[in-house]
KOLVEX-226131 format. One record per residue (C-alpha): residue in one letter; x, y, z; residue number from 1. Coordinates in nm, 4 decimals, m for minus. Each point is the difference from the previous one (the first is absolute). Layout:
N
a; X; Y; Z; NUM
...
REM end
This chain:
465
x; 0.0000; 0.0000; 0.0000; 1
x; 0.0878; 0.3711; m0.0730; 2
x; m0.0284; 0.2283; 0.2981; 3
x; m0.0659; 0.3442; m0.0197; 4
x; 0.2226; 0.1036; 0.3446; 5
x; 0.1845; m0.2118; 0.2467; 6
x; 0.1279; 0.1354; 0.2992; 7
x; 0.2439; m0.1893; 0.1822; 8
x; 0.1990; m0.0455; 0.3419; 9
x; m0.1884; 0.2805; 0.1490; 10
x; m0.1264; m0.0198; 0.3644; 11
x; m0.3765; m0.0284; 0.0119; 12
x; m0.1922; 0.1861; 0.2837; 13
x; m0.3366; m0.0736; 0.0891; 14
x; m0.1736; 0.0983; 0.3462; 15
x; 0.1222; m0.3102; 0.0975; 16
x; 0.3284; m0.1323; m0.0829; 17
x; 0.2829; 0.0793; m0.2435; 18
x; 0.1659; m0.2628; m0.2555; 19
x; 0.2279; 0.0110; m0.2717; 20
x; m0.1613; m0.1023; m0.3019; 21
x; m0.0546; 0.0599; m0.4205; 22
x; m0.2947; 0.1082; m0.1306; 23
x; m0.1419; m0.0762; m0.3513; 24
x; m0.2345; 0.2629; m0.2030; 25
x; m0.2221; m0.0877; m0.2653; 26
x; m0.2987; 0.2185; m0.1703; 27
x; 0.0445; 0.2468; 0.2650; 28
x; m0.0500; m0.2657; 0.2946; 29
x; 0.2371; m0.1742; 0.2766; 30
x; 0.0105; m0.3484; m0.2072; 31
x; 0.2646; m0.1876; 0.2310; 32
x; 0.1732; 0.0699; 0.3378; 33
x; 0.2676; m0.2673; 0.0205; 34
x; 0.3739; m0.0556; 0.0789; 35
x; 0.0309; m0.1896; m0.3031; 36
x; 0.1557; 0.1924; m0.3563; 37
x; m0.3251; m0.0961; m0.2035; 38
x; 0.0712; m0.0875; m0.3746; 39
x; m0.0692; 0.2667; m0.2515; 40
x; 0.0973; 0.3610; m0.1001; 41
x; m0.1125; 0.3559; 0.1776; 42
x; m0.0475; 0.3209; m0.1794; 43
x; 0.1301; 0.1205; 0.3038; 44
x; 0.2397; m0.0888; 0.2628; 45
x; 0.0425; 0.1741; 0.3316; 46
x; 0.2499; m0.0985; 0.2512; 47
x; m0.1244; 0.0468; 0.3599; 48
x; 0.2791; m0.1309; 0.2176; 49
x; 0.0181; 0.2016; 0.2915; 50
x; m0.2786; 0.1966; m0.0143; 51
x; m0.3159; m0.0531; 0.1430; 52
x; m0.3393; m0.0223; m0.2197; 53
x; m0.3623; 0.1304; 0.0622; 54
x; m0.3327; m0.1054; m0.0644; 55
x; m0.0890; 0.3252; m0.1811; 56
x; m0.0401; 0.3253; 0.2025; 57
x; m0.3524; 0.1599; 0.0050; 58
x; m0.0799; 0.3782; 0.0887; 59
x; m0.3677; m0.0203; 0.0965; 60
x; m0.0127; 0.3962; m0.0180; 61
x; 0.1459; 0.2373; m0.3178; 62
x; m0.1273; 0.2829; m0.1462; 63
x; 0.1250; 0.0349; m0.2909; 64
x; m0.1806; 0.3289; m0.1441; 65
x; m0.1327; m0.1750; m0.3345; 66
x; m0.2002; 0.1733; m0.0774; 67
x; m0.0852; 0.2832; 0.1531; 68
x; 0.3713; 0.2470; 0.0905; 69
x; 0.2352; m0.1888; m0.2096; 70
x; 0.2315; 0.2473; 0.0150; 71
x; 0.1297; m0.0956; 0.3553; 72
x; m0.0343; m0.3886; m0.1006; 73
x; m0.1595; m0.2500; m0.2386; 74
x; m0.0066; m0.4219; m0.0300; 75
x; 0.2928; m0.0548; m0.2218; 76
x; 0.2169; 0.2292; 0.2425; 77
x; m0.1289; m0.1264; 0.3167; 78
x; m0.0320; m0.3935; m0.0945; 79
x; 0.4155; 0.1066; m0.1465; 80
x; 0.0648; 0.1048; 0.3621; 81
x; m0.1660; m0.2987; 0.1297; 82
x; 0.1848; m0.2321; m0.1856; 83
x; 0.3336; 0.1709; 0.1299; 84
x; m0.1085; m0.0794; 0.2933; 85
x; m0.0577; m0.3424; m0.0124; 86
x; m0.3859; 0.0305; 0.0027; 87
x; m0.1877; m0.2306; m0.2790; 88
x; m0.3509; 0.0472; 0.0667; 89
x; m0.1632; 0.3649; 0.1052; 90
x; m0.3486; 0.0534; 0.1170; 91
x; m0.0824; 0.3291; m0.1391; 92
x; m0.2627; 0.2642; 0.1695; 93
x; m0.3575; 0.0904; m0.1493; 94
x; 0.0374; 0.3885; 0.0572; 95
x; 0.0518; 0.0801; m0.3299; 96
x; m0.1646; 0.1778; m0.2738; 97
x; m0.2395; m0.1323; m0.1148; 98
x; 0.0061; m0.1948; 0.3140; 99
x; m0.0396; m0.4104; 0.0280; 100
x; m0.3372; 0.0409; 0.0990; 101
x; m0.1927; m0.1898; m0.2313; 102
x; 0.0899; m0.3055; m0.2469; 103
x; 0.0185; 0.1999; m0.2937; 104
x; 0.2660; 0.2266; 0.1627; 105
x; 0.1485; m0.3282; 0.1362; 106
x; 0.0569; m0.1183; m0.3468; 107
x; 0.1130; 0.3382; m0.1250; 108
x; 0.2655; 0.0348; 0.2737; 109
x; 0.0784; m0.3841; m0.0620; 110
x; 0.0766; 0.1266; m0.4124; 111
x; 0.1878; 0.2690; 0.1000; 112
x; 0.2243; m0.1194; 0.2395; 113
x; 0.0859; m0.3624; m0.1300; 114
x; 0.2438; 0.1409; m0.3273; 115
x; 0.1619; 0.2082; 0.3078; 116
x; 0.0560; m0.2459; 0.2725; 117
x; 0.3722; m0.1438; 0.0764; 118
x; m0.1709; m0.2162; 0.2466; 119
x; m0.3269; m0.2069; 0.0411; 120
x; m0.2598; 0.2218; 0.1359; 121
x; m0.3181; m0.0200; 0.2038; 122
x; m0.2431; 0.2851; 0.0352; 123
x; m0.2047; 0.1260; 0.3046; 124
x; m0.4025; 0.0673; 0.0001; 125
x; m0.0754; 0.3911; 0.1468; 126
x; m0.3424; m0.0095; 0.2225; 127
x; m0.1357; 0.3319; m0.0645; 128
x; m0.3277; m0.0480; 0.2351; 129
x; m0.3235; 0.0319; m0.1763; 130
x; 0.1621; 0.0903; m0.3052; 131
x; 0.1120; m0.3086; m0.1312; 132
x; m0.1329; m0.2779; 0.3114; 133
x; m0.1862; m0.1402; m0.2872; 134
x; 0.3404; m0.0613; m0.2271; 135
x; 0.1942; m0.1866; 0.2573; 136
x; m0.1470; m0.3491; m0.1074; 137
x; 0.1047; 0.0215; m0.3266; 138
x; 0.3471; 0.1980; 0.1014; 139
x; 0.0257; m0.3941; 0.1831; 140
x; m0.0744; m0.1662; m0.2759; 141
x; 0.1953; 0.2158; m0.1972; 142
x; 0.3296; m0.1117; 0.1630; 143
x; 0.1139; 0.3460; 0.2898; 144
x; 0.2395; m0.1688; 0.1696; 145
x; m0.1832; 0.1654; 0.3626; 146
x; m0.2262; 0.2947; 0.0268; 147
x; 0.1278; 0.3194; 0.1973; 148
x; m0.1951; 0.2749; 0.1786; 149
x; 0.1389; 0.3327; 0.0755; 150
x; m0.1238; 0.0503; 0.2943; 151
x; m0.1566; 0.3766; 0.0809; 152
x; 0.1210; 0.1212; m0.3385; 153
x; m0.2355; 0.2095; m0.2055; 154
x; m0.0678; m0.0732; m0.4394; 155
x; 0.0606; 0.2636; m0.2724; 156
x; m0.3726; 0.0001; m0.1290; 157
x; 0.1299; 0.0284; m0.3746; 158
x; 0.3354; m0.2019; 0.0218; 159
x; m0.0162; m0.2739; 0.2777; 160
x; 0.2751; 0.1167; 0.1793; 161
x; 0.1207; 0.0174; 0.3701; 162
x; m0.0219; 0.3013; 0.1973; 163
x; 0.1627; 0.0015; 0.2855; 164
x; m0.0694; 0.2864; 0.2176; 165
x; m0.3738; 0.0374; m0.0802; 166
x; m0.1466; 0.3062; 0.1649; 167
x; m0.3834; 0.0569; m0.0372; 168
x; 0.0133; 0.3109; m0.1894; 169
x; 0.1122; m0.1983; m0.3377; 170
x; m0.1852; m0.0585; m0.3075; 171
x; m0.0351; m0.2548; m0.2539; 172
x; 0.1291; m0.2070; 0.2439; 173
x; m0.1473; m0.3404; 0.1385; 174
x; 0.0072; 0.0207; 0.3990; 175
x; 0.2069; m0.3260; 0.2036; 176
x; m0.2441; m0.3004; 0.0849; 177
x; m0.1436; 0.0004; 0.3222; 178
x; 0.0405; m0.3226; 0.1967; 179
x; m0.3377; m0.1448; m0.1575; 180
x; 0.1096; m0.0218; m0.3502; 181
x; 0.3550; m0.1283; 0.1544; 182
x; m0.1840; m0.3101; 0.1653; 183
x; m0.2008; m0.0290; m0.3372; 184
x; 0.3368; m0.0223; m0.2100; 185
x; 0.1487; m0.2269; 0.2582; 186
x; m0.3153; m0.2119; m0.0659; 187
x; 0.0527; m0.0369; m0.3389; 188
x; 0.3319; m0.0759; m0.0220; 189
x; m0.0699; m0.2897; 0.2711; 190
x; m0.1840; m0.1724; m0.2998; 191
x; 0.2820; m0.0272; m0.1644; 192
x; 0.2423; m0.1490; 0.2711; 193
x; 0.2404; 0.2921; m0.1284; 194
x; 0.2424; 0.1893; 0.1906; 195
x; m0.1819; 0.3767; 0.0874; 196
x; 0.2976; 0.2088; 0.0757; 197
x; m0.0014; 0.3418; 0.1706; 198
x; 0.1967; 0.3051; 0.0126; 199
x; m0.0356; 0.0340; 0.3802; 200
x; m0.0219; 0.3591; 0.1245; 201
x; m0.2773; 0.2181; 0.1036; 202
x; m0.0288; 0.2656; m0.2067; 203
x; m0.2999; 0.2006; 0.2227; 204
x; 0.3370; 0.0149; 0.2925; 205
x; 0.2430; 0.1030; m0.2292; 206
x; m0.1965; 0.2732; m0.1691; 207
x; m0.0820; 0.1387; 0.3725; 208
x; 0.3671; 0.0187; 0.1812; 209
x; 0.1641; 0.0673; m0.3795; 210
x; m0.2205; 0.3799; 0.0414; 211
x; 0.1179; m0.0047; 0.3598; 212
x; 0.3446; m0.0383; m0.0791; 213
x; 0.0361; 0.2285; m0.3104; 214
x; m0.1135; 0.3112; 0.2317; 215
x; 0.3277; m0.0796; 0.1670; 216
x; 0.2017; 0.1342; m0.2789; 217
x; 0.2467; m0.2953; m0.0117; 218
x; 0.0581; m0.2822; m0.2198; 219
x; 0.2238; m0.1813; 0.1313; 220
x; m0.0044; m0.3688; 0.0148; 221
x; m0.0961; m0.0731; 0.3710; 222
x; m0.2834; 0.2714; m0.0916; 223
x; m0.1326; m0.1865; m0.2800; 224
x; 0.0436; m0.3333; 0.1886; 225
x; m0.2105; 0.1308; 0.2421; 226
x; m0.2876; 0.0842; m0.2354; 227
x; m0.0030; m0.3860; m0.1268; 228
x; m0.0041; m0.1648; 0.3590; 229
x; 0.0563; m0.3421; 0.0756; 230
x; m0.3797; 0.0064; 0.0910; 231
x; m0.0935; 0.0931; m0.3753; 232
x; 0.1161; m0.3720; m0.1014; 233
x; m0.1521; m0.1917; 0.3482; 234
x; m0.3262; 0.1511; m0.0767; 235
x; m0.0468; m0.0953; m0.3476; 236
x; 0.1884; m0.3581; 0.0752; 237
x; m0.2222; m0.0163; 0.2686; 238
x; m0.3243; 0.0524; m0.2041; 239
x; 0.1057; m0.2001; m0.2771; 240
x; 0.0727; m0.3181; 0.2228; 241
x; m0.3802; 0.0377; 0.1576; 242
x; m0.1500; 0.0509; m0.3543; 243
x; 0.1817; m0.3208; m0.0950; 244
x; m0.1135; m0.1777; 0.2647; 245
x; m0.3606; 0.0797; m0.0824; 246
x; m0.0002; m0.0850; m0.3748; 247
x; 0.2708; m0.3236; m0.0207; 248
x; 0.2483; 0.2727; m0.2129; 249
x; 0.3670; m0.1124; m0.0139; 250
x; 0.1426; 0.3336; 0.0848; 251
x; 0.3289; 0.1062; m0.0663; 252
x; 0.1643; 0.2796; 0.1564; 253
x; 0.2307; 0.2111; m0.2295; 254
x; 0.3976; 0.1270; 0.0941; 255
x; m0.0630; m0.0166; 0.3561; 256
x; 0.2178; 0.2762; 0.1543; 257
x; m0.0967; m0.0432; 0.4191; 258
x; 0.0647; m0.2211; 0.2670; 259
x; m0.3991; 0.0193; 0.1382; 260
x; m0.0747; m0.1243; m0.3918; 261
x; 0.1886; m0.2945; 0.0334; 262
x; m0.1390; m0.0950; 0.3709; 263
x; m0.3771; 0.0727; m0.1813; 264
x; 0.1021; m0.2582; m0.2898; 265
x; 0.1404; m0.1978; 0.2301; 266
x; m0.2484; m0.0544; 0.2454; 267
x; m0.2701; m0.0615; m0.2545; 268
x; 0.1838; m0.2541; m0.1754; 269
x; 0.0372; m0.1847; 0.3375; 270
x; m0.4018; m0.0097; 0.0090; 271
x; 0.0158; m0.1798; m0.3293; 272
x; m0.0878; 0.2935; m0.2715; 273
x; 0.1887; 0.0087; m0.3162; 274
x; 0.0951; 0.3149; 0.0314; 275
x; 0.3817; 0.0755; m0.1015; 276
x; 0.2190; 0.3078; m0.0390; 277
x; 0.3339; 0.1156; m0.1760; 278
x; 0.2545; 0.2341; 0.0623; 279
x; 0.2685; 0.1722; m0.2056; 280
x; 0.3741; 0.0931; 0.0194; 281
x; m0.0539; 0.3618; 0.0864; 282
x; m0.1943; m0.0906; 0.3101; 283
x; 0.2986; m0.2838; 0.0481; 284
x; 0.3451; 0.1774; m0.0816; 285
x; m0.0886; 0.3695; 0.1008; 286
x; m0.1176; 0.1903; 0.2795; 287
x; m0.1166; 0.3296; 0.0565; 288
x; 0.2926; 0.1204; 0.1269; 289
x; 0.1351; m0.0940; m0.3640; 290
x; m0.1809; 0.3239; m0.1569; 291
x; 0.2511; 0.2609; 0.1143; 292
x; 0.2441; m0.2478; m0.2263; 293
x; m0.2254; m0.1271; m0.2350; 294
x; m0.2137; 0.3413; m0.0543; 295
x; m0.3137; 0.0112; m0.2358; 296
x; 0.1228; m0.3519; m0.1781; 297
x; m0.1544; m0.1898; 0.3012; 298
x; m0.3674; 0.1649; m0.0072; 299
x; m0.2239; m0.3384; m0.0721; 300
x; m0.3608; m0.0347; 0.1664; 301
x; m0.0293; m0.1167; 0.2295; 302
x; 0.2446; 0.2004; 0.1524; 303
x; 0.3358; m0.1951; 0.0930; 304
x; 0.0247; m0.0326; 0.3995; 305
x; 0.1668; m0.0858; 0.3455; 306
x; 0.2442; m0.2554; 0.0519; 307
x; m0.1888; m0.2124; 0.2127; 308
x; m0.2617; m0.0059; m0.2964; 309
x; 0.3040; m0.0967; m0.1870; 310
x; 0.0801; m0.2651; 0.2490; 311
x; m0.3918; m0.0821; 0.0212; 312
x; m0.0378; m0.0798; m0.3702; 313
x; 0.3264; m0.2271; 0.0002; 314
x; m0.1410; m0.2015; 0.2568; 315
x; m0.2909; m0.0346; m0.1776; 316
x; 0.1963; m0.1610; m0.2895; 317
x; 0.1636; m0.2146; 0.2639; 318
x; m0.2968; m0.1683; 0.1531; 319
x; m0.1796; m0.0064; m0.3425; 320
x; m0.3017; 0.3168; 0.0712; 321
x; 0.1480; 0.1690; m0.3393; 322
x; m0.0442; m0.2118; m0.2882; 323
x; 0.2588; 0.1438; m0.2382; 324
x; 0.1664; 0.3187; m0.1136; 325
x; m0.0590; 0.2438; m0.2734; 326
x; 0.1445; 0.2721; m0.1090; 327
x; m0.3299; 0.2463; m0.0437; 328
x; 0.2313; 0.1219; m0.3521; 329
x; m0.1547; 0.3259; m0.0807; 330
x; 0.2227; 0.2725; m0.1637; 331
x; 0.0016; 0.3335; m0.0389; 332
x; 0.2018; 0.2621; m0.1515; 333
x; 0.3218; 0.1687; 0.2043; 334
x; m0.1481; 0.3269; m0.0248; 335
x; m0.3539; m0.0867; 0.0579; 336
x; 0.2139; m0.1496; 0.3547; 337
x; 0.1998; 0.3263; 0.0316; 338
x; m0.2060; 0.2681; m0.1101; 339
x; m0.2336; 0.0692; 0.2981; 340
x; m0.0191; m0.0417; 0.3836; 341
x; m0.0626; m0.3433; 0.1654; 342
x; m0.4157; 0.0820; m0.0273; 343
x; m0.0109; 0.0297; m0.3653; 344
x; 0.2477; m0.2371; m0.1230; 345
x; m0.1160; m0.3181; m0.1357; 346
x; 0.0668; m0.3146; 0.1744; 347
x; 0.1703; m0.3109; m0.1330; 348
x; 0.3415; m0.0629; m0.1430; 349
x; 0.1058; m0.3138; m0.2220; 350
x; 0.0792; m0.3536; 0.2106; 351
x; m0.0945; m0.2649; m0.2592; 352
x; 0.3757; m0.0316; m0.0825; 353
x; 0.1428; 0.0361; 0.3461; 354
x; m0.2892; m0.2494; 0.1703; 355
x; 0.2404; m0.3222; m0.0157; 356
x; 0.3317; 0.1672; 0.0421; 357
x; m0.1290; 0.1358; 0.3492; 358
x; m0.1437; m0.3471; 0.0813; 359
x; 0.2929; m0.1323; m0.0964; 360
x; 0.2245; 0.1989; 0.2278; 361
x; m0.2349; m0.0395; 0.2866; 362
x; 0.0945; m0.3824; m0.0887; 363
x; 0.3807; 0.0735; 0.0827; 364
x; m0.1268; 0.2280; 0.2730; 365
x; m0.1005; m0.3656; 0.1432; 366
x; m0.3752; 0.2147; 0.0522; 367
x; m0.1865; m0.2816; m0.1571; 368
x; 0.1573; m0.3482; m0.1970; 369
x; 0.0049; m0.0409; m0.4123; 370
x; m0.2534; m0.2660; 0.0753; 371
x; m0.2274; 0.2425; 0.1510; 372
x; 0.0576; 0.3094; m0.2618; 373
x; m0.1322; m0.3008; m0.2682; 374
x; m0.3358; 0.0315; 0.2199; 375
x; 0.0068; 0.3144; 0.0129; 376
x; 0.0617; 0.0802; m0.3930; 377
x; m0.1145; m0.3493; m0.1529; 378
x; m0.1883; m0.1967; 0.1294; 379
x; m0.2158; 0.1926; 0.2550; 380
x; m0.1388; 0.2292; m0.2724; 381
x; m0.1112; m0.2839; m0.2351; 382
x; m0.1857; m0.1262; 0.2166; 383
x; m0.1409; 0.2439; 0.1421; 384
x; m0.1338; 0.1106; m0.3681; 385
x; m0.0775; m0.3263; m0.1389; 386
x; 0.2976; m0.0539; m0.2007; 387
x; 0.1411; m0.2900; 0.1592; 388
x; 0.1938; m0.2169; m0.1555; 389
x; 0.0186; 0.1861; m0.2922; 390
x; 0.1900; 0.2411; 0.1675; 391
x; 0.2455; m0.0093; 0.3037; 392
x; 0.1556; m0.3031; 0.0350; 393
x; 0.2579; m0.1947; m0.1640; 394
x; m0.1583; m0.3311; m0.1507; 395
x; m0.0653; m0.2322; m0.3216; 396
x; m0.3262; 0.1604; m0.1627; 397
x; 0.0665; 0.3323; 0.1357; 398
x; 0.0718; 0.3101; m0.1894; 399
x; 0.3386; 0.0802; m0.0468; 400
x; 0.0506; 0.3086; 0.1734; 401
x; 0.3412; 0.0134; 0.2084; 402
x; 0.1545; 0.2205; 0.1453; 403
x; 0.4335; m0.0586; 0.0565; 404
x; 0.1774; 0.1792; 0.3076; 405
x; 0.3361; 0.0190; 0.0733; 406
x; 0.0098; 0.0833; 0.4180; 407
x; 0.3551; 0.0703; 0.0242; 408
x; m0.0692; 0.2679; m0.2699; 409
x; 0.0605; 0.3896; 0.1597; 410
x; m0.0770; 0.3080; m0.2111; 411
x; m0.1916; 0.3678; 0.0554; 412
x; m0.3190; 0.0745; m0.0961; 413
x; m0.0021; 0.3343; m0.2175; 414
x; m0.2741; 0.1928; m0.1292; 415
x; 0.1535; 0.0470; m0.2932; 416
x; 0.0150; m0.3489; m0.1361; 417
x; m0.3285; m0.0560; 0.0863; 418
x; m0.2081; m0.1591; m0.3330; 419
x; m0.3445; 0.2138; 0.1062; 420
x; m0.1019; 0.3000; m0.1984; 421
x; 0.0687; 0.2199; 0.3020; 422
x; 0.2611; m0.0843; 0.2130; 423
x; m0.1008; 0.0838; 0.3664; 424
x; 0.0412; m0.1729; 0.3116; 425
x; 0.0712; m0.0150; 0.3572; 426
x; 0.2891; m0.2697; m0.0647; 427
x; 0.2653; 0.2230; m0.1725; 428
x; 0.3708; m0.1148; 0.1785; 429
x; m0.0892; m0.2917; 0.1460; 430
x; 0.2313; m0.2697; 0.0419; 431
x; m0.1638; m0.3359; m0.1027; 432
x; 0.1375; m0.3529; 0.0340; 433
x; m0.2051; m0.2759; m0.1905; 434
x; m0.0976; 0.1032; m0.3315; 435
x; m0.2221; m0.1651; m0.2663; 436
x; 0.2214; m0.0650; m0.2952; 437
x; m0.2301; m0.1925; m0.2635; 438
x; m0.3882; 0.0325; m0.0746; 439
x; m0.1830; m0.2970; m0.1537; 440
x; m0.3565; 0.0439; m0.1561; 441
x; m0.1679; m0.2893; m0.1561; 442
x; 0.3174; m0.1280; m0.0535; 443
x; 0.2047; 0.2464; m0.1851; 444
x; 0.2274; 0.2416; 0.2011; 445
x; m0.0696; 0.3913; m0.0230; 446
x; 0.2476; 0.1249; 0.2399; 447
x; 0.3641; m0.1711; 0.0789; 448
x; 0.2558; 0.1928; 0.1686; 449
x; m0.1829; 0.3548; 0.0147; 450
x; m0.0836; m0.0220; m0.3787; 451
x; m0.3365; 0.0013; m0.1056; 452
x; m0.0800; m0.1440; m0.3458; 453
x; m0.2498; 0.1847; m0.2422; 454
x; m0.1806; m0.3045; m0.0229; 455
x; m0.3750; 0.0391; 0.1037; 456
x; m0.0940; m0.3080; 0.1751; 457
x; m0.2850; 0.0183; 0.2715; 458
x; m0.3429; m0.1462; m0.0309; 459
x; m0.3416; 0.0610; 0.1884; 460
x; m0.0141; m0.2120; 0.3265; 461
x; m0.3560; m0.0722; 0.1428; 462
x; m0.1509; m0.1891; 0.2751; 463
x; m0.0696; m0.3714; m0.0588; 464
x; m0.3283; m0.1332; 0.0993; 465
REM end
């Protein structure tokens, strides 16, 4: 037999062991795992000794901008950057315009993105409230990948897109669901057994202490902190977890940034809900005392915190609370960053390309194990969005997405090199040691040794079942 790919003598990690094995590709699939040199010639031959290879990376959670501002980012540069950065599958967010709120924009977005994608792809469902509760059955059967809700944010009447700071006095402007149409949505999405994920802070909160605090005359960061509370996430977290209760929802809780979110996750998973949460590096490599380093780079909602939230969201790794990491990839321009005080700025900053390097590190760091960054990248995310064994694990039948590390690897992250569009992030200078070094999707590599190929090679990933 001819073989598209073999990989050989690399160590293979899974959540729970490591061996030293070859691996046989054929038609885009994992064909053979064996010790034995199988008869037969490969259109491509990698040699893995020493290094250590990946089921596929996932990042539940990109924003890639397409469409809608593609001027700070679109697919083919962000699914570039996620390829440098050993990630083969993204799940990409419905907030765009038009917005995946419907089938027929499902399928449009679906056209538009798959001649741009690097990397397979899944895309995420938007619950809108009564606009669109009667679209989410066919978003389902559609294929979304999840549906997400953010939470307290008000709809542009004529394009479908997020305000954030909704203030009564606006027009053409659709106001934030109340907590009836929430419970409706969460409902709905119960019939489908999908995942009903929520941007978890109340906006009613913010809006108050944000006037408060802007009468101050300051805008510095512990000012703006203080306008977006730790309380702003518990009270939304803690609504969402009754509402799910009530209607059977599996509710996920989005880039959990507080140490009272993770004890709220934690305790109702103890009572038996499926209700899960993620985090992202921000929350896990900085601090707010970063900021007077960092500066405007590190402005993300919600807000980046305390170190003992830091500490508080690493535990919940450790004892299994947080079900994986993402890197919440949404760019933005450097002057859009720089050009304004800390209220008016946007927030977000690129990550898709920096999500597995940080991991990584934290690896060498001895924070958490290689076995246990495979949950948290691989595994844990394919299941939790019905794409296991497709995705995320290493094994005959399976797609043949890899991902090859080299742990003794050291190097610097630098904006600069970055593959995104715009080139911000909180992560300029820092020292790294375990780096991804080859990115394998559906069998073909993209990216080997910090070279990305202009090869467009990602395909639409959906549920099964």
């Amino acid at each position: 037999m001819n073989w598209d790919h073999v990989i050989r003598g690399g160590e293979i990690i899974t959540p729970a062991s490591r061996y030293n094995t070859n691996i046989y590709i054929k038609d885009g699939k994992i064909a053979a795992i064996t010790d034995e040199e199988l008869p037969g010639e490969a259109k491509e031959n990698t040699d893995a000794s020493g290094l250590q290879v990946l089921p596929g990376l996932i990042d539940t959670h990109v924003h890639s901008r397409d469409g809608g501002a593609t001027y700070k980012e679109d697919f083919f540069h962000s699914t570039q950057a996620a390829a440098a950065g050993g990630i083969t599958t993204v799940f990409e967010m419905p907030n765009t315009n038009p917005p995946v709120n419907n089938s027929e924009n499902f399928n449009n977005q679906v056209k538009n993105l798959k001649n741009k994608a690097h990397v397979n792809f899944g895309l995420w469902g938007i619950c809108l409230g009564d606009l669109n509760i009667g679209d989410l059955q066919n978003l389902h059967h559609a294929g979304v990948i999840g549906f997400k809700y953010f939470w307290g944010y008000a709809v542009d009447e004529n394009t479908y897109q997020l305000i954030y700071n909704y203030t009564d006095d606006m027009v053409d402007v659709i106001p934030p669901c109340d907590d009836g149409e929430v419970y409706a949505m969460l409902k709905e999405v119960a019939k489908t057994g999908q995942t009903f994920a929520i941007h978890a802070e109340n906006s009613e909160l913010i809006n108050h202490l944000t006037e408060e605090m802007k009468k101050t005359g300051k805008s510095d960061y512990q000012t703006v902190l203080t306008s977006r509370p730790h309380l702003a996430e518990v009270l939304t977290i803690q609504t969402g977890i009754s509402l799910a209760k009530a209607t059977g929802a599996r509710l996920h809780v989005l880039h959990i940034s507080t140490a009272e979110g993770v004890k709220l996750i934690r305790e109702a998973q103890a009572e038996g809900y499926p209700i899960t949460g993620e985090t992202c590096p921000h929350f896990l490599f900085l601090t707010e005392d970063d900021f007077e380093e960092v500066g405007n780079f590190m402005k993300v909602y919600p807000l980046v915190k305390s170190k003992s939230d830091q500490n508080a969201l690493w535990e919940g790794i450790s004892d299994g609370t947080i079900t994986f990491v993402c890197s919440d990839h949404a760019p933005h321009t450097a002057e859009e960053k720089i050009e304004g005080d800390l209220w008016s700025i946007p927030s977000g900053m690129c990550g898709v390309e920096t999500l597995a390097p940080l991991m990584l590190d934290a690896v060498s760091e001895k924070k958490i194990t290689l076995e246990k960054l495979v949950s948290l990248l691989a595994e844990n995310p394919a299941k939790q969005f019905g794409v296991f064994p497709q995705k995320g694990i290493i094994q005959v039948g399976s797609d043949a997405d890899l991902t090859i590390v080299d742990m003794e690897k050291e190097f610097t992250i630098q904006n600069k090199d970055l593959h995104s569009k715009s080139k911000v992030s909180a992560y300029d200078h820092f020292n790294i040691k375990g780096k991804p070094v080859q990115t394998i999707v559906n069998g073909a590599t993209i990216m080997k040794n910090g070279k990305v190929n202009s090869g467009v090679n990602g395909q639409l990933v959906t549920p099964k079942g």
